[in-house]
C-alpha positions as CSV (number, residue, x, y, z in Angstrom):
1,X,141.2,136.0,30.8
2,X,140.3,139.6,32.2
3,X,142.9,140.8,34.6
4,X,142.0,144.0,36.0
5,X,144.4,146.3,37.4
6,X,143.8,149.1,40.0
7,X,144.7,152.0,38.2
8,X,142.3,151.9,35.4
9,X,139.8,149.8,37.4
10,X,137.6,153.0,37.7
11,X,137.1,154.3,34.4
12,X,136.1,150.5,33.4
13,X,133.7,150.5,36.2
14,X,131.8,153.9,35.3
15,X,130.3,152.5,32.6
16,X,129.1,148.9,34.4
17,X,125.9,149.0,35.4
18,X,126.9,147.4,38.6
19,X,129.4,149.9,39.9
20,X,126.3,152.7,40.9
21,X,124.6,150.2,43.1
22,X,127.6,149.1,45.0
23,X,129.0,152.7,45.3
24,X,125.9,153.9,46.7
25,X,125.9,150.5,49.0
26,X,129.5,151.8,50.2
27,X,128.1,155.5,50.9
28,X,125.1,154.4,52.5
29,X,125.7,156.5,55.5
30,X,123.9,154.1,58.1
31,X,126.6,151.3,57.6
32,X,128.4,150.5,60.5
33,X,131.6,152.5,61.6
34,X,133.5,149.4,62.3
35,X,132.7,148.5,58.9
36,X,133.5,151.6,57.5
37,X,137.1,151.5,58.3
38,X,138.1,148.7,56.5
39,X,136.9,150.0,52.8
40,X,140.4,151.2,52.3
41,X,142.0,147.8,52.5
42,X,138.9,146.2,51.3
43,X,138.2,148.0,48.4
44,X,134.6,146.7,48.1
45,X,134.2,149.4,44.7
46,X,136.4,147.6,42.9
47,X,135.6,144.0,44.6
48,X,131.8,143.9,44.2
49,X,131.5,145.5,41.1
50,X,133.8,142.8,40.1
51,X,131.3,140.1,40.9
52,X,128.9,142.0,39.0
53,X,125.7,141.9,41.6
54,X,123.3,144.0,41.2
55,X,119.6,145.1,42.5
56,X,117.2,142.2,42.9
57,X,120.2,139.4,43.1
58,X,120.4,136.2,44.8
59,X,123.6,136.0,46.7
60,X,125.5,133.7,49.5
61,X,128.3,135.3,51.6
62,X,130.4,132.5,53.1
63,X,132.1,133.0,56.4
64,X,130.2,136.0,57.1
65,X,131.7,136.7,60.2
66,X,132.1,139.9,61.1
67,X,129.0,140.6,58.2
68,X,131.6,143.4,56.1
69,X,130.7,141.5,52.9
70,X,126.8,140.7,53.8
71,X,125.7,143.8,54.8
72,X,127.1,145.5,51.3
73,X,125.3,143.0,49.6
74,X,122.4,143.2,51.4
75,X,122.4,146.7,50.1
76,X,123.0,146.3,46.9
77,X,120.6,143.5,46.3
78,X,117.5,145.8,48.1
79,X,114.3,144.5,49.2
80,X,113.8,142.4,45.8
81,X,117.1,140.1,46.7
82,X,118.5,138.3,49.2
83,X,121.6,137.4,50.8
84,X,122.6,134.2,52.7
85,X,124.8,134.8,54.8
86,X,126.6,131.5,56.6
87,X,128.7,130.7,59.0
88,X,131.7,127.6,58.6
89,X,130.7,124.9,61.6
90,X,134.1,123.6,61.6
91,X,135.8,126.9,62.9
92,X,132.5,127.3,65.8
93,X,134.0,123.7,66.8
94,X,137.5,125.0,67.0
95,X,136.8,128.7,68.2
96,X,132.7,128.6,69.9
97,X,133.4,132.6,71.1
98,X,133.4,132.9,67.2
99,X,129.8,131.8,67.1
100,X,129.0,135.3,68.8
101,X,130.4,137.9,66.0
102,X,127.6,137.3,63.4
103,X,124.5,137.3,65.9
104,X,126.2,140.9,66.9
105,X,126.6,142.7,63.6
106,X,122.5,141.8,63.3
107,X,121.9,143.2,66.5
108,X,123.2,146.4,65.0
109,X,122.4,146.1,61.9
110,X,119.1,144.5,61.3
111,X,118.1,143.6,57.6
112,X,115.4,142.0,56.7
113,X,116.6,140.6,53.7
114,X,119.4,138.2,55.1
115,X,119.1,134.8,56.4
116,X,121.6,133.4,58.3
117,X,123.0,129.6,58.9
118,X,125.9,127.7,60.2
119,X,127.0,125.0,57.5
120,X,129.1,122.7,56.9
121,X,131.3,124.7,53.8
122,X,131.3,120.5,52.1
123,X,127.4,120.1,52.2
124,X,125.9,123.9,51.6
125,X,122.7,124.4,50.3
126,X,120.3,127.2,49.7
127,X,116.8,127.6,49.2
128,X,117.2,128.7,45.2
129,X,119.6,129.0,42.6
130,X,122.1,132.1,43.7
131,X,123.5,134.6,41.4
132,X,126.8,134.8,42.6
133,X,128.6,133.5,45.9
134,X,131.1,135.4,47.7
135,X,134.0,133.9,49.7
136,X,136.4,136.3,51.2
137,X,139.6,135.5,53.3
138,X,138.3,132.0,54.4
139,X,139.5,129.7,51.7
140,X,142.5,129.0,53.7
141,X,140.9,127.8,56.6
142,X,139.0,124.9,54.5
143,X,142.4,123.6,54.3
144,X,143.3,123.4,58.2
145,X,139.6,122.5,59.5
146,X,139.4,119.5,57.3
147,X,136.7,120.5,54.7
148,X,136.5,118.8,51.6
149,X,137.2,121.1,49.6
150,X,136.0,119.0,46.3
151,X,132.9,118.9,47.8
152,X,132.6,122.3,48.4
153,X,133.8,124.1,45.0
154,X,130.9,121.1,44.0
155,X,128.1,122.2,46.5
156,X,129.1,125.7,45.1
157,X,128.9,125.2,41.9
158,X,125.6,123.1,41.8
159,X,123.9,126.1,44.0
160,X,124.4,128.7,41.6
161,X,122.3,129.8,38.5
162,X,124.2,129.2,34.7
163,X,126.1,132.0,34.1
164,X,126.4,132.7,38.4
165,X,129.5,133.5,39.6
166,X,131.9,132.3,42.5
167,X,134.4,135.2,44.1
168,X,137.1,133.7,46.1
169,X,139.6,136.4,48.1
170,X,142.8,135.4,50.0
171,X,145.6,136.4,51.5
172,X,148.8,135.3,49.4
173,X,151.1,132.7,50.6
174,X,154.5,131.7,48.6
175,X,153.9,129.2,46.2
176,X,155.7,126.7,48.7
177,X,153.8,126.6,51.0
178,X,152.5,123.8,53.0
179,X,149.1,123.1,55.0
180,X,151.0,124.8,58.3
181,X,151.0,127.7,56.8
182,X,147.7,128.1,56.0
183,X,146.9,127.8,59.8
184,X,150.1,129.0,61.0
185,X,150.3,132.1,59.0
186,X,146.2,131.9,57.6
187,X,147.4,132.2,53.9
188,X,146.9,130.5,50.5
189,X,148.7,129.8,47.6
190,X,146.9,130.7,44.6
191,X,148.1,128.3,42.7
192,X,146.0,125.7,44.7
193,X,142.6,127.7,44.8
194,X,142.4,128.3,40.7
195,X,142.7,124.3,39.8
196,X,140.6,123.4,42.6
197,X,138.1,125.4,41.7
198,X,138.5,124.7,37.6
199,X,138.0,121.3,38.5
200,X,134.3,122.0,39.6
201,X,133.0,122.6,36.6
202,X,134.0,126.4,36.9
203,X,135.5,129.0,34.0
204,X,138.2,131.7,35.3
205,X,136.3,134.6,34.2
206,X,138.4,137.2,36.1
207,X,141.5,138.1,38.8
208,X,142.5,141.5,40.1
209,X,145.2,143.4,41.6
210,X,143.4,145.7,43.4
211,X,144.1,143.9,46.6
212,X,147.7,143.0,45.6
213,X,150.4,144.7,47.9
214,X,154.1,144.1,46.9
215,X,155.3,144.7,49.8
216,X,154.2,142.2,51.8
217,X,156.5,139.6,52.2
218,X,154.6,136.9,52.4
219,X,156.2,135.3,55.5
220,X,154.3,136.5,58.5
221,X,150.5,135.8,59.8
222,X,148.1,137.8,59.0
223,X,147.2,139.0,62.3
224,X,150.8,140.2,62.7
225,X,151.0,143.9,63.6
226,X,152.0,145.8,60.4
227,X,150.5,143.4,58.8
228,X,146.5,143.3,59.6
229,X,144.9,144.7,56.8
230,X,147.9,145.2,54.4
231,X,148.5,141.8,53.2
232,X,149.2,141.0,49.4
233,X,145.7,139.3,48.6
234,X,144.1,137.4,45.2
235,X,141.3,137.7,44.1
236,X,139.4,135.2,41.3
237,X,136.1,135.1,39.7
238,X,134.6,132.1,38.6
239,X,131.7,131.2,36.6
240,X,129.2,128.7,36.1
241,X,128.6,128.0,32.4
């Protein structure tokens, strides 16, 4: 098992050739402000290059919301790829306002080469085999809204090409805690994500600390003030053999 760590993330990444198309998707200068803001606590250098996509790729970002994630890929990927970009039904039942956010980022940031759905996260599909799928801070909610989440590592698994890859980023949650905590405090424990996704058919080809913060304590919600943006957060990547 890989474990990359923060400080020495860098000099591994100069010599992937993934790192130069995600820097320059982070510096494209006609990203979105709002976007923009959140790279310090995102980290998408060290993330994406992590996942390893790369020009021409066939990707799926899951819970696009806000589109931070899709609208690096779709940059990275360039005309040749594609990125689907999809939307959890289950939270539009709970939260319909929700429904909005996505529809706005395309407003104002139009690309042609995303194609956006609402799914059901237990029955996804795509039109062709994927090269990697990302799922970033959403985990947790599969949890609270019912999914199956068997189904969906499954669906996940069976959508991407041999040797695709499955990125799953949360925010931490002690290894005690229950299901009201991931919708109380919208956290996961770890220890719950890695054999649930094992059990798909997956590999644990990588984790990183570059989202890790110690200080967090682990015991507030995510949304808290202080807290937004700064929580202690795994990150996995899985792979299809």
């Amino acid at each position: 098992m890989k474990k990359l760590v923060l400080a020495a993330a860098f000099a591994a990444f100069s010599i992937n050739p993934a790192f130069a198309g995600v820097a320059d998707a982070v510096g494209d200068t006609t990203r979105l402000e709002d976007h923009k803001v959140r790279d310090g606590d995102r980290k998408p250098e060290a993330i994406l290059t992590l996942a390893g996509v790369k020009k021409g790729g066939k990707v799926a970002d899951l819970a696009a919301g806000s589109g931070y994630y899709t609208a690096l890929l779709s940059r990275i990927v360039g005309e040749a790829g594609k990125v689907y970009a999809v939307d959890p039904t289950r939270i539009f039942e709970a939260f319909p306002n929700a429904s909005k956010t996505f529809p706005a980022y395309l407003e104002k940031d139009p690309r042609d080469n995303i194609e956006y759905s609402v799914q059901k996260f237990d029955e996804l599909s795509f039109g062709e085999p994927l090269d990697a799928i990302v799922m970033g801070l959403y985990y947790h909610d599969t949890v609270w809204t019912g999914a199956d989440r068997t189904a969906m590592n499954k669906a996940i698994f069976d959508a991407l090409k041999p040797g695709g890859v499955y990125l799953v980023i949360d925010h931490n949650a002690a290894a005690d805690a229950d299901e009201a905590v991931t919708k109380d405090l919208h956290r996961m424990t770890p220890g719950v994500v890695k054999p649930e996704v094992l059990a798909a058919g997956f590999s644990l080809a990588a984790q990183s600390d570059a989202l890790a913060n110690p200080e967090d304590q682990l015991t507030e919600s995510v949304f808290a003030d202080g807290v937004r943006g700064k929580t202690d957060r795994f990150v996995y990547l899985f792979r299809k053999p």
